[in-house]
N, C-alpha and C positions, 0 to 999 in steps of 0.2 A: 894766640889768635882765636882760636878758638871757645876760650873763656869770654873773649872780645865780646862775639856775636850772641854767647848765652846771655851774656847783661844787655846787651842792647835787644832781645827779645823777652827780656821778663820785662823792661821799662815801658818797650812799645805796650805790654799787654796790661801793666799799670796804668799807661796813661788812657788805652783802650777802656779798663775799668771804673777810672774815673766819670769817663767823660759819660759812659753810661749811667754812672749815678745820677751825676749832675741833670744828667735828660730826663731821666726819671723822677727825680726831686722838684723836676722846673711842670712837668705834667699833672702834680698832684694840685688838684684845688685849695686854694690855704685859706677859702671860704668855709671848708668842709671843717667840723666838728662831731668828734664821738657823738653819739647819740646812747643816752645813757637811759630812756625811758622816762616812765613817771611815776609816782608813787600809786600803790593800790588803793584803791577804798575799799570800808569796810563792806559795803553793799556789793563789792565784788570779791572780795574775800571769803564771806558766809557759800557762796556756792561753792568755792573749793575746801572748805572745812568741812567735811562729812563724816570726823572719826569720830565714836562715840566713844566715851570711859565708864569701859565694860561692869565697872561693878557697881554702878548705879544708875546705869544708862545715860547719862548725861550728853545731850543733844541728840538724842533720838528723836526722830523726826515723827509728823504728826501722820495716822494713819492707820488700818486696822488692817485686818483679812482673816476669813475661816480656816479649821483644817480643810475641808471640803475642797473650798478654792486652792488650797496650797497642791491637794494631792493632781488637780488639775492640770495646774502650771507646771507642777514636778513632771509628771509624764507628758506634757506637750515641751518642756526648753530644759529638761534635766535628765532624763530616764535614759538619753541615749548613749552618755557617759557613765553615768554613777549605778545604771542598771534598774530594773524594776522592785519598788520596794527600799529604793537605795540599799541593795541588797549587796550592789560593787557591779560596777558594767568595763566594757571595755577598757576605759582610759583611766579609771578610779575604783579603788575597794570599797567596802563596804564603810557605810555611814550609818550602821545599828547595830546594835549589843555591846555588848565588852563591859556594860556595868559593872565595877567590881572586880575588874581583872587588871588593874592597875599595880596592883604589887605580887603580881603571877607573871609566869613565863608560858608561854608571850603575852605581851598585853596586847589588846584589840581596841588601836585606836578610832572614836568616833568621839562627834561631837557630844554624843552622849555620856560618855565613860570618862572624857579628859576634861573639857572644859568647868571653868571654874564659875561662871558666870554665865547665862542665857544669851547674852546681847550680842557675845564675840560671835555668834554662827550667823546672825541680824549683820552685824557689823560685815562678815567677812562676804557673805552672798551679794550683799548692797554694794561691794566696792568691787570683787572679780567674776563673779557667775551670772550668768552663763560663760566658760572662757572663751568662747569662740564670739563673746559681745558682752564685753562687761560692762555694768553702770547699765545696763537698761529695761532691767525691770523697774516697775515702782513702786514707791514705799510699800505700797497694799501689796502688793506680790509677793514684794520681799517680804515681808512680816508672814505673808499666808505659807510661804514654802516653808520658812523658819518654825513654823508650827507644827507645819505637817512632820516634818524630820524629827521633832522633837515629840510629837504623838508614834512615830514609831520605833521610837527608842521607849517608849512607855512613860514619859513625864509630863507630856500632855492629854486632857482629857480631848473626845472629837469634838463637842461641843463649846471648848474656851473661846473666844475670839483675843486674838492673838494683835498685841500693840504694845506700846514703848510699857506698859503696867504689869502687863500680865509676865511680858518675856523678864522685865526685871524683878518680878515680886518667886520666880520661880529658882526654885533651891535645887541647883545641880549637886548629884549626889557626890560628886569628886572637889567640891567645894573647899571643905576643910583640910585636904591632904597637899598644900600647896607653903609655903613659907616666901617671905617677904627677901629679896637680892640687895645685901645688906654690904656687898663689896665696895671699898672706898670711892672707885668711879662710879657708882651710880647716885653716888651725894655730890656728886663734881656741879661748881656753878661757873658757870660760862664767866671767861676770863681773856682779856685780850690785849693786855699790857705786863709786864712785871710779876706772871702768874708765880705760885709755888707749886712747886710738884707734889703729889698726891702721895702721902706717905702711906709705906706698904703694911707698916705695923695699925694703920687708924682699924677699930674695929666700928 
């Protein structure tokens, strides 16, 4: 008797389930279609393409700025993080010396000591600094602050004026001690059918 009323209470709640789909299926507009977007233009694309490739500057934007101006900007939208002198302030170490302490214990990382390239400190200020508002300096500021940091790390003189020429034609002294990521995935070409796995032996 009792099995009785179990099955006549999972059907009642079966057909309870049903009938809810059904009600719900019957509310949906079958006018309504995905919306899948549109394609981008290229005219709207160049604005979100803002990376530069650091070792020739390639798409570095048009634009100049002094040390002068840089040391400016630094202490009015940078000095309250990174410290006066970008010596290291509150939220961030220090962003000067360490030349040459790259295969010392400890090394002293700054953009002066590690980077390989001038454009990567351009690059990276252009896209997150200030963090508290990043992307809003422009080109001239970022270029001017990028100068000024790299006048006090001693690789700039006070008087360069500082632009996509100057920051690429400038020879960071940690240049040479870098080697090319020769591991089989970073030769991988995009594959989206029938791919072969990446042999572990490929040198």
């Amino acid at each position: 008797m009792q099995l009785a009323k179990t099955l006549a209470a999972l059907a009642a709640l079966s057909l309870i389930g049903a009938c809810a789909n059904q009600s719900k299926q019957a509310s949906v507009d079958p006018s309504l279609t995905p919306k899948f977007g549109k394609p981008i233009s290229e005219q709207n694309l160049v604005l979100w393409n803002i990376d530069v490739r650091t070792p020739d500057g390639l798409n570095m934007p048009p634009g100049s700025g002094t040390i002068a101006q840089g040391k400016a900007i630094y202490e009015a939208k940078c000095q309250s993080c990174h410290g006066a002198d970008a010596k290291g302030g509150p939220v961030f170490g220090t962003m000067v010396g360490g030349i040459g302490s790259m295969d010392k214990n400890p090394r002293v990382l700054t953009p002066g000591s590690m980077y390989p390239y001038a454009p990567i400190l351009f690059d990276y200020v252009r896209r997150a600094m200030p963090m508290n508002e990043p992307q809003s300096l422009t080109n001239d500021e970022t270029y001017a602050v990028t100068g000024y940091l790299y006048n006090l790390n001693g690789l700039m003189d006070a008087n360069t004026v500082v632009n996509s020429k100057t920051l690429t034609e400038l020879k960071m002294p940690n240049r040479g001690n870098f080697y090319r990521d020769d591991r089989p995935d970073t030769n991988a070409k995009r594959c989206m059918s029938d791919c072969q796995p990446i042999s572990v032996s490929q040198k």
